[in-house]
C-alpha positions as CSV (number, residue, x, y, z in Angstrom):
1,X,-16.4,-4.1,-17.2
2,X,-13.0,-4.7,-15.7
3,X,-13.8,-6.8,-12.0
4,X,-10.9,-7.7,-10.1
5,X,-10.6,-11.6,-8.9
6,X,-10.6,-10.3,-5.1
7,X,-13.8,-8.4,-5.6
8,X,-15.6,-11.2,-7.1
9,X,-14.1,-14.4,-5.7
10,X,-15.0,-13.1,-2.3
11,X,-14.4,-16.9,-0.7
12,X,-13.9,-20.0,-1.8
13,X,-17.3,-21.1,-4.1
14,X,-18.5,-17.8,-2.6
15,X,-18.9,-15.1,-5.8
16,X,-20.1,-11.6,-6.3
17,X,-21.6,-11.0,-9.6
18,X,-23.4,-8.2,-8.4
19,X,-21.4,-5.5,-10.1
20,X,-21.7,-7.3,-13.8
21,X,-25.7,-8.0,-13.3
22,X,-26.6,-4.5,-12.5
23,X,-24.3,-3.2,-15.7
24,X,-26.1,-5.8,-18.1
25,X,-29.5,-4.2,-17.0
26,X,-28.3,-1.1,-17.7
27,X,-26.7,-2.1,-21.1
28,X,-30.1,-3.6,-21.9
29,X,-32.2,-0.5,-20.9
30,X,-29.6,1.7,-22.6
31,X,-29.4,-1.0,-26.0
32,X,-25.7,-0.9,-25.5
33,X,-23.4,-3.9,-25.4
34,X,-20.1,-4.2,-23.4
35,X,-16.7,-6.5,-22.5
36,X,-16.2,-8.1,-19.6
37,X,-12.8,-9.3,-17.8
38,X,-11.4,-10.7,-14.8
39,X,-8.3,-9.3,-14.3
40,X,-6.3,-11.8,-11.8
41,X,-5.0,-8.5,-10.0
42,X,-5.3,-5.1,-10.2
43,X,-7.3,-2.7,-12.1
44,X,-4.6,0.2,-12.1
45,X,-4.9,1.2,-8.1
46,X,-2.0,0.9,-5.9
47,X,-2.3,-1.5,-3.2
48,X,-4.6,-4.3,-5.2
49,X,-4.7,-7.9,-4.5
50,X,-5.6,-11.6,-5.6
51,X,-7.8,-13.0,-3.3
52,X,-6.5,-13.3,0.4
53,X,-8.4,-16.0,1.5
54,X,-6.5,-18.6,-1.0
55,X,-3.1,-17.3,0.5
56,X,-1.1,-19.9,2.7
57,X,-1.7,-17.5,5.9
58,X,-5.4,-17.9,5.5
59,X,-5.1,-21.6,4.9
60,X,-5.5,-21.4,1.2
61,X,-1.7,-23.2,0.5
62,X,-0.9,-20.3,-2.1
63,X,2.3,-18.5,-0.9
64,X,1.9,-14.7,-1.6
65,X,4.2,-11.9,-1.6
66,X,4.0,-8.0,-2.4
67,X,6.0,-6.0,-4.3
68,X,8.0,-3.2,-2.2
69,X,10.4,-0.2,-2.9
70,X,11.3,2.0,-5.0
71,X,7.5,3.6,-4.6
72,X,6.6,1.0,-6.7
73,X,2.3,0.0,-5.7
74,X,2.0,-2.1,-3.4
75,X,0.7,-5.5,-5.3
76,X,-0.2,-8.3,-3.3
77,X,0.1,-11.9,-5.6
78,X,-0.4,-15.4,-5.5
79,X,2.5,-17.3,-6.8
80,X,0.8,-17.9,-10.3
81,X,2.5,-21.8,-10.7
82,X,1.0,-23.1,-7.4
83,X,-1.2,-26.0,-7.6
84,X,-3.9,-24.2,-5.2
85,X,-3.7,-21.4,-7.5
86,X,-4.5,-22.8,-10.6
87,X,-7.3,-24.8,-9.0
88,X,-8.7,-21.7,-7.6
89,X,-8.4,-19.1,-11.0
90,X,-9.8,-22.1,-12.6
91,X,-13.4,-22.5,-10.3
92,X,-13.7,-18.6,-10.7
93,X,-13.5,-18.8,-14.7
94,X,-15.8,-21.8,-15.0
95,X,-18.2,-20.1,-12.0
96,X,-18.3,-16.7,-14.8
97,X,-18.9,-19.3,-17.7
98,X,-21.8,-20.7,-15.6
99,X,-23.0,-17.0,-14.6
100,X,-23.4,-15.6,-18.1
101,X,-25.1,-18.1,-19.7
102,X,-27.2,-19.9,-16.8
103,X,-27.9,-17.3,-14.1
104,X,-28.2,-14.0,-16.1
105,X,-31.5,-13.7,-18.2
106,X,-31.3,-14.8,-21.8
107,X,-32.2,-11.5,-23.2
108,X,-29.2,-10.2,-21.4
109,X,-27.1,-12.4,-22.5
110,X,-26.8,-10.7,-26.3
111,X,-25.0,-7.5,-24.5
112,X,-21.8,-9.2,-23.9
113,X,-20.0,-8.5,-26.7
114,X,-17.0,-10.8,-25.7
115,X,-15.2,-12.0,-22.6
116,X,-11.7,-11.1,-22.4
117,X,-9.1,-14.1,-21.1
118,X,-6.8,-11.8,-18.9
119,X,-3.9,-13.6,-17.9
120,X,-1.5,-11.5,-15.8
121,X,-1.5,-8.2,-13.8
122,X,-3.3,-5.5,-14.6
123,X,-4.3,-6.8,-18.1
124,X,-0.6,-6.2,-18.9
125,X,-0.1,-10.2,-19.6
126,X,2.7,-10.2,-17.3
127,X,2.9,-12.2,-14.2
128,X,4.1,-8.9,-12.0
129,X,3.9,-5.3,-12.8
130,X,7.0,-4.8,-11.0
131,X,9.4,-7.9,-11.9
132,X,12.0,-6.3,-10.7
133,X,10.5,-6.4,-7.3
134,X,9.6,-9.5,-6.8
135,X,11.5,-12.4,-4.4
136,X,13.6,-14.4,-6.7
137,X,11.7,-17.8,-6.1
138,X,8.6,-16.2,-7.5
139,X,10.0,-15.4,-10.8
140,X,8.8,-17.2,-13.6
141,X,11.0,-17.7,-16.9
142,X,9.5,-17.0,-20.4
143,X,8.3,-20.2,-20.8
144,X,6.9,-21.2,-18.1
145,X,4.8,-17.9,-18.5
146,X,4.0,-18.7,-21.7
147,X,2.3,-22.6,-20.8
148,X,1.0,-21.0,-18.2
149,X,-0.7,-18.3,-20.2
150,X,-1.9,-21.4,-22.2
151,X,-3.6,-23.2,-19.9
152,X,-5.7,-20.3,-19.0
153,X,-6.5,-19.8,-22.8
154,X,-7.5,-23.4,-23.2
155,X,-9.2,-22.9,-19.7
156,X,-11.1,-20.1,-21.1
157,X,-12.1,-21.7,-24.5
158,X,-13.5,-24.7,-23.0
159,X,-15.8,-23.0,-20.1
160,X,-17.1,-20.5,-22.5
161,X,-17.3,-22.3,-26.0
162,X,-18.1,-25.7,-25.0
163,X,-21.3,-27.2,-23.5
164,X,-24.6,-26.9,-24.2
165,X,-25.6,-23.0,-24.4
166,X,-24.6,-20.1,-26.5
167,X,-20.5,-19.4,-27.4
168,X,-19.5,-16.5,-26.2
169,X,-16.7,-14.9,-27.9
170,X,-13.2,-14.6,-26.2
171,X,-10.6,-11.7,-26.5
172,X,-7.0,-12.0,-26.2
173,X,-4.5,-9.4,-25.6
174,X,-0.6,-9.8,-26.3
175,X,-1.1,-12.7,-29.3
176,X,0.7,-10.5,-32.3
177,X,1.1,-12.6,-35.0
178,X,5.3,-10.9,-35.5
179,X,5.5,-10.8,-31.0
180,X,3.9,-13.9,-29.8
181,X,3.5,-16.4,-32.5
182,X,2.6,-19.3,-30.8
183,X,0.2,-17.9,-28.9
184,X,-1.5,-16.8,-32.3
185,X,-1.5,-19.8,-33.8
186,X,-3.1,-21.5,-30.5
187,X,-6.0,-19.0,-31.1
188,X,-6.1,-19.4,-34.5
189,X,-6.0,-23.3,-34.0
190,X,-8.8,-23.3,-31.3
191,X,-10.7,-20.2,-30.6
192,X,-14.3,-19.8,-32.4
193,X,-15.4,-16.4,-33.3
């Protein structure tokens, strides 16, 4: 199940987990299990968006900015390295880790096969889809991207592999051992399962 942030993070502390209940009934009826992400924007549809009500015109203090021309989709972004924005992507991981294993009934619970730690847009672990397109005070070097990317593993690991109930494995895309060696090692070095 791929949700996007904006469709589940529909305020702030207001979440829709609607969508991911009604599929782990019907991966329990159907004895099926299934992966489920949130990707921070996108899901492959022109014109997605993080979630508008953190955005500095709604009084949410992240600045946002879309990408435009060349007929290029029409993304809509938080600036990633905003204070406001980490604190926000951070309440709607730890409000999934406390969905899964609190809200959703324990039987259920075995049909998540793993929850995948999505990073960037479109599950392309890239800040923009479009970099090319994006204002220059928005772009984000190598390695700030890559602490940044870090910080949302390690926010990942510890709301769904810490605390009291069960561990529920994490997936990480773009960790190659030969493309992205540190980011292998940090999963070797910390990930369970």
């Amino acid at each position: 199940l791929d949700m996007a942030w904006s469709a589940v993070h529909t305020a702030r502390n207001t979440y829709d987990w609607s969508e991911l209940d009604s599929l782990l009934a019907f991966a329990e009826q159907e004895n099926q299990v299934f992966t489920c992400k949130v990707s921070p924007i996108g899901v492959g549809a022109a014109g997605e968006t993080m979630p508008t009500w953190m955005f500095d015109s709604n009084g949410g203090g992240v600045p946002s900015f879309s990408e435009s021309g060349n007929g290029a989709a029409a993304y809509v972004y938080g600036y990633y390295l905003a204070p406001e924005f980490k604190v926000y992507f951070e309440e709607m991981v730890r409000a999934l880790a406390n969905h899964l294993p609190n809200e959703v009934p324990a039987y259920q619970q075995a049909r998540i096969s793993f929850v995948r730690a999505d990073t960037g847009a479109t599950g392309d672990e890239e800040p923009y889809e479009n970099p090319d397109l994006v204002p220059a005070q928005y772009q984000i070097s190598s390695a700030d991207w890559q602490a940044y990317r870090l910080w949302v593993f390690e926010l990942y690991r510890s709301a769904f592999q810490e605390g009291p109930g069960p561990v529920i494995p994490l997936l990480f895309q773009n960790i190659e051992k030969t493309g992205y060696p540190d980011e292998w090692q940090w999963v070797n070095d910390h990930v369970k399962g």
